[in-house]
N, C-alpha and C positions, 0 to 999 in steps of 0.2 A: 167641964171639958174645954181646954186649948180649939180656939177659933183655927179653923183650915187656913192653909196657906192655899189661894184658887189662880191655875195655871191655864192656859188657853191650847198650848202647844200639842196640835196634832201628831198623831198615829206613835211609830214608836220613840222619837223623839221628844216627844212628851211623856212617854213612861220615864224615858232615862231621868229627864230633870224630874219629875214626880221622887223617883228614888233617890235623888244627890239629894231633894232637903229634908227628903222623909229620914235620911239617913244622920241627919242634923239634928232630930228627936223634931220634926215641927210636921204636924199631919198635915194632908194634901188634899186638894180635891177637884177634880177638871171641870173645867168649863163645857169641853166639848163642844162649841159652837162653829168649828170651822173641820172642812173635810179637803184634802187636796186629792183631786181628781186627774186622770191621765186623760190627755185628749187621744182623740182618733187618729191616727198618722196621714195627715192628707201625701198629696203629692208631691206636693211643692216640701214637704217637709222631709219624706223618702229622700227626692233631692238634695237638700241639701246634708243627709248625712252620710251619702251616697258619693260627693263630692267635697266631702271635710279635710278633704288632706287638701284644700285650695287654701283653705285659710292659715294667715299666720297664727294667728289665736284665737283661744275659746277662752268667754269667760262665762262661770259659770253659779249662777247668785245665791242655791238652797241646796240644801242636802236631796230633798226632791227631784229640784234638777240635775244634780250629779247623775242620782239613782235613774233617773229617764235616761241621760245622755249612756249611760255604761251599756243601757241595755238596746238601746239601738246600735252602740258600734259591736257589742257583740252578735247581733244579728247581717251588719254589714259587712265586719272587718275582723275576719278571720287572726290579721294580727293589726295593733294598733300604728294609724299612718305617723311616718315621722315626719319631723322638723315644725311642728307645734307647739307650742308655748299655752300653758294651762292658766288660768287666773280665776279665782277661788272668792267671792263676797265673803270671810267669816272661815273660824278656823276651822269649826262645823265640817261647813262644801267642803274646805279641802281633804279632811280625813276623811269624808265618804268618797271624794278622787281618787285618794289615794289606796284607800280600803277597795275600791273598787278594781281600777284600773291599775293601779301600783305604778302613774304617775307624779312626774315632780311638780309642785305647785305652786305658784306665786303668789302671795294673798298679805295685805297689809301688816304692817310694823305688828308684834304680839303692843307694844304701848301704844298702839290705836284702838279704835274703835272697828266693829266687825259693821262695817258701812261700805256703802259705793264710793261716799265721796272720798273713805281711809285708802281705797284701792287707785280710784284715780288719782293721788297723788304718789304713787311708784312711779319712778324715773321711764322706764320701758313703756306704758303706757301715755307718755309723753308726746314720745318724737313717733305716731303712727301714721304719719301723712302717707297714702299710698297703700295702704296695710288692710286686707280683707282681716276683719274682726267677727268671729259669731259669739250671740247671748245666747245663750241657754238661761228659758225663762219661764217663766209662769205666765199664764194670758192676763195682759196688763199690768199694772203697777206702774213705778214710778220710771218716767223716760229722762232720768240723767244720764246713766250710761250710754245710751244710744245717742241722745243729745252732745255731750262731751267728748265722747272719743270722733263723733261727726264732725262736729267746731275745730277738732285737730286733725282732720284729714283723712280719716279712716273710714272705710268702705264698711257699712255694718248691717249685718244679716239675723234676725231676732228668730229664733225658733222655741215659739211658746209649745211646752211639751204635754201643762196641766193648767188645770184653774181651780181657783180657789172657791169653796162651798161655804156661804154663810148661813148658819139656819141659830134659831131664835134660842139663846138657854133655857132648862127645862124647867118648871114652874119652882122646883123648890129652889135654885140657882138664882132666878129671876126674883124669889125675895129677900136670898142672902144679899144679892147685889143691893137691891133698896135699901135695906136696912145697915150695908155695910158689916153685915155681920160675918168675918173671916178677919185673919193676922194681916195680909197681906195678898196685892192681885198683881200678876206677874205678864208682863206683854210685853213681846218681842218685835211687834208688826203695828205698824201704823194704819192699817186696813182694819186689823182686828181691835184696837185699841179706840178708833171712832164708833165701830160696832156696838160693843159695850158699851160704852157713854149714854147708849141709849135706852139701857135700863139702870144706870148710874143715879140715886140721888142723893143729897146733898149728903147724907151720913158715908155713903160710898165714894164721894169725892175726897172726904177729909180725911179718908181710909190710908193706908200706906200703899202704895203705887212703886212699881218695878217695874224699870225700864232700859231696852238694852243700849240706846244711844242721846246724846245730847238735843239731838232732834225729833224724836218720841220724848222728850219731857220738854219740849217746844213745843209742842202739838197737843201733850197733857194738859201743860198751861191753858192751852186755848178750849180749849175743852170742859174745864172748870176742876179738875181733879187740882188738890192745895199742895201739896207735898209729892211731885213725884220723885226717887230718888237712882242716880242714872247708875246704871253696873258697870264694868268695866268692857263688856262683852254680852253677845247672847247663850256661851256657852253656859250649859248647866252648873259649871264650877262655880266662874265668874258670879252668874244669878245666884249662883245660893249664897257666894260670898256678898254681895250687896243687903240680902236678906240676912244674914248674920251680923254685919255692920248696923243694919236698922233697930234692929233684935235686941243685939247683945252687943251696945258698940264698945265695952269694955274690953270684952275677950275675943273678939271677933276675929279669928286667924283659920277661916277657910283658906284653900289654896284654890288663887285664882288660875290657875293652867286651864287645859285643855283637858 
């Protein structure tokens, strides 16, 4: 029997990519080890969704967070406030933006990378001096965004909406990982990719590793995984197309879109 290809990506975002490579004849098998959770709406967070037409912009980093942010302004805002500017991590966020709210969205060059640092290099996100910015986030993670658009003068309000759930892979998981035995392990998150590493051994390191940016296969490196190889994105296309390149780099002609 063809070794699983093993995916990490929660709820139904990870069905969808489970089906793009299942759909490529290469079995699948989840990891399951992370859960995103919705936090409790404090007050301060009522506020500020209450008061979201103050800002010039939202940006807005996971499909997650899209899906939080839609359902607060539909409890707040009968119709959506204008004169907003939307900004999207990945093309992921922006079509559940757009699927959602049937806003227009700014979100990195499609020949970048689905990263913060692809987004802050858009011209508009440049010149912010003066400019109320909101994150719509996750509780914690990485503070470039807030950092960067701060260093350039922008007033920035993070409203974590959810947090992220690590719990341990389930025993027969935790001896594929040891033994390295699956096609290929596919990570999108650098949270969840040092996770792993913690039931990673040396046959699981020399495994083939999928990763969605240049800086998860910097963090690979360090980590000890030999070979990780980068996609061109975290959409599901992209990923399966990396996993096809790795596979079959003969005939490899997934289409990398969206």
């Amino acid at each position: 029997m063809t070794s699983p290809v093993l995916i990490c990506r929660p709820g139904e975002r990870g069905e969808v990519l489970a089906e793009a490579i299942r759909s490529q004849g290469w079995p699948v098998e989840r990891l399951d080890v992370m859960q995103l959770v919705p936090l409790k709406e404090s007050a301060a967070l009522r506020d500020t969704w209450l008061n979201i037409d103050q800002f010039q912009k939202v940006v807005v980093v996971s499909p997650f967070a899209a899906q939080c942010l839609a359902e607060a302004l539909d409890r707040y805002w009968p119709q959506l406030p204008l004169g907003i500017a939307y900004y999207a991590v990945g093309a992921a966020t922006a079509a559940a933006l757009h699927q959602l709210l049937g806003i227009r969205v700014h979100l990195p060059s499609s020949t970048r990378e689905d990263t913060s640092e692809a987004l802050l290099e858009l011209a508009s996100l440049h010149e912010v001096a003066g400019q109320r910015i909101l994150l719509v986030t996750g509780e914690g993670g990485r503070p470039l965004l807030d950092d960067t658009l701060s260093s350039r003068g922008a007033r920035i309000t993070r409203a974590a909406t959810y947090r992220r759930q690590l719990d341990a892979p389930a025993s027969g998981m935790r001896e594929r990982l040891a033994r390295g035995d699956y096609r290929a392990l596919i990570v999108t998150s650098g949270e969840l990719l040092e996770h792993l590493a913690n039931w990673c051994d040396q046959a699981a390191l020399n495994q083939l590793l999928i990763v969605s940016s240049r800086r998860l296969a910097t963090l690979a490196g360090t980590l000890g995984f030999r070979t990780p190889m980068v996609a061109s994105g975290a959409t599901p296309a992209a990923l399966t197309a990396a996993l096809a390149r790795a596979c079959n780099p003969k005939d490899a002609d997934v289409d990398q879109g969206t």
